[in-house]
C-alpha positions in Angstrom: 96.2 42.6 -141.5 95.6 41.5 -145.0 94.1 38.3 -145.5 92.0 36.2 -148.5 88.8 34.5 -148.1 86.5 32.4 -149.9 83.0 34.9 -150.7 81.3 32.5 -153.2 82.1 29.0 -155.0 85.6 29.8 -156.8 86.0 33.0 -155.6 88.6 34.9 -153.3 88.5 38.1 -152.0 91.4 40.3 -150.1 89.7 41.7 -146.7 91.3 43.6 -143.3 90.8 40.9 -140.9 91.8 41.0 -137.1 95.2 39.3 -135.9 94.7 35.7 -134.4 95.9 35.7 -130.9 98.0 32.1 -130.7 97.1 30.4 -127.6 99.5 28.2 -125.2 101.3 25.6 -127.4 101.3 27.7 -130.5 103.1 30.7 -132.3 101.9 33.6 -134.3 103.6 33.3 -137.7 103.6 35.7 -140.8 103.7 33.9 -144.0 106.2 34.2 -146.5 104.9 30.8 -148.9 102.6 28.8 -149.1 101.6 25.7 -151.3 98.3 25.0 -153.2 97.1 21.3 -151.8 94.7 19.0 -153.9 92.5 18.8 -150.7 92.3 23.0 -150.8 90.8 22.9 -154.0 86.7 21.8 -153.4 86.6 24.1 -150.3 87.7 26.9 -152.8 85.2 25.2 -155.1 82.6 25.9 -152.3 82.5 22.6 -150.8 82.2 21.8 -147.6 85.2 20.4 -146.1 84.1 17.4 -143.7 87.1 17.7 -142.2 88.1 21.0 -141.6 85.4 23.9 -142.5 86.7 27.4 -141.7 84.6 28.0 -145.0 84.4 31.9 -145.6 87.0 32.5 -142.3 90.3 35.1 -143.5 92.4 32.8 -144.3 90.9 29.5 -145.2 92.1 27.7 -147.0 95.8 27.1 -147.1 97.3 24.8 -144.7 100.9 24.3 -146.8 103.0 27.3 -145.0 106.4 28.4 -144.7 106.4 31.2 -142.4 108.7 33.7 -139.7 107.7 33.3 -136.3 106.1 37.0 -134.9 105.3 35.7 -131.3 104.3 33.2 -128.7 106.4 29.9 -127.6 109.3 30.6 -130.4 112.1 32.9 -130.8 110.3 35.9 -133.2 112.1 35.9 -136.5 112.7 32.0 -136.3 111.8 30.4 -139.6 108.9 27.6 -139.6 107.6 25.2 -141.9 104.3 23.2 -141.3 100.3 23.5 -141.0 98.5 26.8 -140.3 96.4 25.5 -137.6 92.4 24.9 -139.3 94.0 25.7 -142.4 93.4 29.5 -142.4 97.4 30.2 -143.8 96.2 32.4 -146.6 96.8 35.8 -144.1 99.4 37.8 -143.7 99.4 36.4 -140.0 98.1 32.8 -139.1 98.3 31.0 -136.1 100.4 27.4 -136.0 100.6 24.8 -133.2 104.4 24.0 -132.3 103.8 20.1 -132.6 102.6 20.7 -136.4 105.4 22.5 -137.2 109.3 22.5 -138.0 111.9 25.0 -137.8 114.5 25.4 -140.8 117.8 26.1 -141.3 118.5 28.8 -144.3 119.6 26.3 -146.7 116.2 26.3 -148.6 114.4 29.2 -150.0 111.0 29.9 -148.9 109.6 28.6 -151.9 111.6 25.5 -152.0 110.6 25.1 -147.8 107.1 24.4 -149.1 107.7 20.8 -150.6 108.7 19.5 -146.9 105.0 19.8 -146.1 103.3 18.1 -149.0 106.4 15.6 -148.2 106.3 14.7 -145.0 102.6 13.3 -145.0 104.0 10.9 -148.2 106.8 9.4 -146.5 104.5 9.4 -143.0 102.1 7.3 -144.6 104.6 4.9 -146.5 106.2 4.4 -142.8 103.5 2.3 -142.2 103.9 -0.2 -145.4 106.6 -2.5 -143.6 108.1 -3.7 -147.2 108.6 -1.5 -150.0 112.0 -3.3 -151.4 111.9 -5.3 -154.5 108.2 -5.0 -155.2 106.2 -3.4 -158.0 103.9 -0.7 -157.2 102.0 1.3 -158.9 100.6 4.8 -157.7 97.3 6.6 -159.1 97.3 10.4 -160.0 100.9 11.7 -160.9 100.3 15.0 -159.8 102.6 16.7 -157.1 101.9 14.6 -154.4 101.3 11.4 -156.4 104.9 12.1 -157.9 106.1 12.2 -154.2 105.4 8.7 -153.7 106.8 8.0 -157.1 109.8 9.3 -155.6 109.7 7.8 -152.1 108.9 4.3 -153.3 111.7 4.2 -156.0 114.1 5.4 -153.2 113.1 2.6 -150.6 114.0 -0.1 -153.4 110.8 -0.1 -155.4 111.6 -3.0 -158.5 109.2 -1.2 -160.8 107.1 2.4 -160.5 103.8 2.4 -162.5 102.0 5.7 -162.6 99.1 6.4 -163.8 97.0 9.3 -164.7 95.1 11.2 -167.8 97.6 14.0 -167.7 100.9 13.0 -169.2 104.3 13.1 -167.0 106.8 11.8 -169.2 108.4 15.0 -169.3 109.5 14.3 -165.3 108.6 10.3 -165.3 112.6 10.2 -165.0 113.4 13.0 -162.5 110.5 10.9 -159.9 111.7 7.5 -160.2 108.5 6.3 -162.4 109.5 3.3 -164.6 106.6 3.5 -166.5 104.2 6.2 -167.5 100.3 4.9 -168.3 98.4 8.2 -169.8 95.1 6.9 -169.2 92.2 6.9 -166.9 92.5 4.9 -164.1 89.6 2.1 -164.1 91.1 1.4 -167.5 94.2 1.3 -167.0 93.2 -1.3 -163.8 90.2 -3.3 -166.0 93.0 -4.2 -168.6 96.3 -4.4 -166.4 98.1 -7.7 -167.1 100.5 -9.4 -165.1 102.4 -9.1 -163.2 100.1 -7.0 -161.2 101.4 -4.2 -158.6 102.2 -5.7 -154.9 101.5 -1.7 -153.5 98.8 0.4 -155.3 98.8 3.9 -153.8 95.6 5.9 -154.6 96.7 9.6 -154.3 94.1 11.5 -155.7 91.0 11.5 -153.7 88.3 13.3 -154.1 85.5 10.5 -154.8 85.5 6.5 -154.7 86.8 5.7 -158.4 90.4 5.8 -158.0 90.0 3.4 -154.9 88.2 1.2 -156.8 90.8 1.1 -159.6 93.5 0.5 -156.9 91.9 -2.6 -155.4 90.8 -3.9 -159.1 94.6 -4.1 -159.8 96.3 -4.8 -156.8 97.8 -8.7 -157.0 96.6 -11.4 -154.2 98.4 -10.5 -150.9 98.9 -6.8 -151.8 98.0 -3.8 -150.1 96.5 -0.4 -151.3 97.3 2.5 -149.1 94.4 4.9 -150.0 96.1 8.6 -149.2 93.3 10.6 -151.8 91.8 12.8 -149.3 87.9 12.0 -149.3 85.1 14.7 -149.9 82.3 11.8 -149.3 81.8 10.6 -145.3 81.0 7.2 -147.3 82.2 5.2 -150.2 81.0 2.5 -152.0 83.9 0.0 -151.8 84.5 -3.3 -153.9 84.5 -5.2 -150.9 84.7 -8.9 -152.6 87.3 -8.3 -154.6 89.8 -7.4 -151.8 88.2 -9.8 -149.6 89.4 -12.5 -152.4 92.6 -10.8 -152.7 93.4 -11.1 -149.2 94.4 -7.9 -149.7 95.1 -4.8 -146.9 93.8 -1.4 -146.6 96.1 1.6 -145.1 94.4 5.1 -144.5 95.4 7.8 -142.4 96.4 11.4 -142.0 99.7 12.5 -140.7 99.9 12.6 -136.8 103.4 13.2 -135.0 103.6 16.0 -137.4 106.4 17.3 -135.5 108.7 14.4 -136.5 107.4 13.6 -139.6 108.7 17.4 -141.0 111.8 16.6 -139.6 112.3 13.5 -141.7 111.0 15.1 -144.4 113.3 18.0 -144.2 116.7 15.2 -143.9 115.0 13.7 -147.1 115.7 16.6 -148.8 119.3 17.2 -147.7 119.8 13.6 -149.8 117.1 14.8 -152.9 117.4 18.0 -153.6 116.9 17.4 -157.2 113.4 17.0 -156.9 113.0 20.6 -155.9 113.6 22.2 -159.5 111.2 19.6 -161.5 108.2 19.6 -158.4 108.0 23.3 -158.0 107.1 24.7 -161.7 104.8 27.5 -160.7 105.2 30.6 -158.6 102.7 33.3 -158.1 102.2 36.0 -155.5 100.2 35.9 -152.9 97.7 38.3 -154.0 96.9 36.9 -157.0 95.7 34.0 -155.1 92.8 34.0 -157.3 94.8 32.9 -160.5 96.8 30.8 -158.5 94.1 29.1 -157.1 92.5 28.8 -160.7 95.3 27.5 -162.3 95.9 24.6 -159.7 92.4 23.6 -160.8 93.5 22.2 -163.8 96.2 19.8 -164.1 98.7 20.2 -167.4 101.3 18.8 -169.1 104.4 20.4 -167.6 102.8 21.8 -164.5 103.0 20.2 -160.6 103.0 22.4 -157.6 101.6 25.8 -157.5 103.2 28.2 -154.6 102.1 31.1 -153.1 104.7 33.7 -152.5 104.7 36.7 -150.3 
């Protein structure tokens, strides 16, 4: 089978790899799309992943899939959406657990299946933040899962969406529920934030410590920052004194009844379906994974999600 792998920092290369054999509790998929994830982006880089590190395996590393079942503990030919198991989706075959995945109907395309992924880890998370209703938030990096929560917050009865980031989303502020667009970086945008500060901060760009610092700097007293930024440090340096003074609360996590949480997402976007056409502005094929790859790199003005397409 055909599958793309990581041969040096930034680059991929199309090899002849041997089909996974899925073990008990899992199903041998082929892939028909696939979304690019901010957390792919330093493994293709040539980071480590301190997670995750399939680093240089066929396959690795796309996790966002939309695929057709070929064998194992499904019907062959039935539809899936989910995680390629140690994120190694970027095959013509891949391997997925059936309790990290969700089959569809026909009613989305395979492109459009991808955003039920990316989805279903936003609303997962904002599960655990009992009360969303009436308060201000603000959310840091409006890119397309940042926009996500935009979305998810305004829907649960957020008074007032703030987000924040150096690229400017104005051209979709409307279409994801964001009240107010700030076009700056975010320890600025927190040093100089006046009142009345955000009740819910949600940090969703990861990477390194500075947007969780920006989060916690302008959070109000009581408030709570739900840090969803996927970390590429085992340790951060964390202003501890000012959330101790804030009496503030801290909410990290990863997605973990997968199963259920892809089924939510897909019934969120039986009511939202207009999200779809603004979210998913760039389509490429599969093998020009490099470009694709490349592209999601750098964030523009009129670009979210890239998707792979077979």
């Amino acid at each position: 089978m055909w599958a793309y792998a990581i041969t040096a920092p930034g680059r991929l290369h199309r090899i002849e790899a041997p089909v996974p054999q899925p073990g008990p509790g899992r199903v041998l998929v082929r892939l028909l799309a696939g979304g690019i994830c901010g957390s792919d982006l330093p493994s293709f880089n040539g980071r480590r992943n301190t997670f995750v590190d399939f680093y240089g395996e066929p396959g690795y590393p796309l996790h966002e899939v939309v695929g057709e079942v070929v064998s194992g503990e499904l019907p062959p030919g039935t539809r899936i959406v989910g995680w390629a198991e140690h994120h190694l989706g970027l095959a013509e075959l891949f391997v997925a657990r059936l309790d990290a995945i969700h089959a569809l109907d026909d009613e989305l395309s395979h492109v459009e299946a991808t955003v039920v992924q990316p989805l279903c880890t936003v609303l997962h998370q904002l599960d655990r933040i009992s009360e969303v209703a009436g308060k201000r938030v603000a959310v840091i990096g409006q890119g397309s899962i940042g926009l996500l929560f935009s979305h998810a917050l305004k829907a649960r009865g957020a008074a007032w969406v703030t987000g924040v980031d150096r690229v400017d989303r104005s051209d979709v502020a409307a279409a994801f529920g964001v009240d107010e667009v700030v076009c700056e970086d975010a320890a600025a945008w927190a040093r100089d934030i006046g009142e009345p500060r955000p009740d819910i901060v949600v940090e969703a760009v990861g990477h390194h410590a500075g947007p969780l610092e920006a989060a916690v700097t302008a959070l109000a007293p009581h408030g709570t920052v739900l840090a969803f930024g996927v970390p590429d440090e085992t340790h951060y340096a964390f202003p501890f004194m000012t959330f101790f003074r804030k009496h503030a609360t801290l909410i990290a996590g990863a997605a973990t009844d997968r199963a259920q949480a892809l089924a939510n997402a897909r019934e969120y976007l039986r009511e939202h379906r207009s999200l779809l056409a603004p979210y998913l502005t760039t389509v490429v094929g599969v093998h020009d994974a490099q470009a694709a790859f490349e592209t999601a790199l750098h964030p523009t003005v009129g670009r979210l999600k890239v998707v792979l397409e077979v």
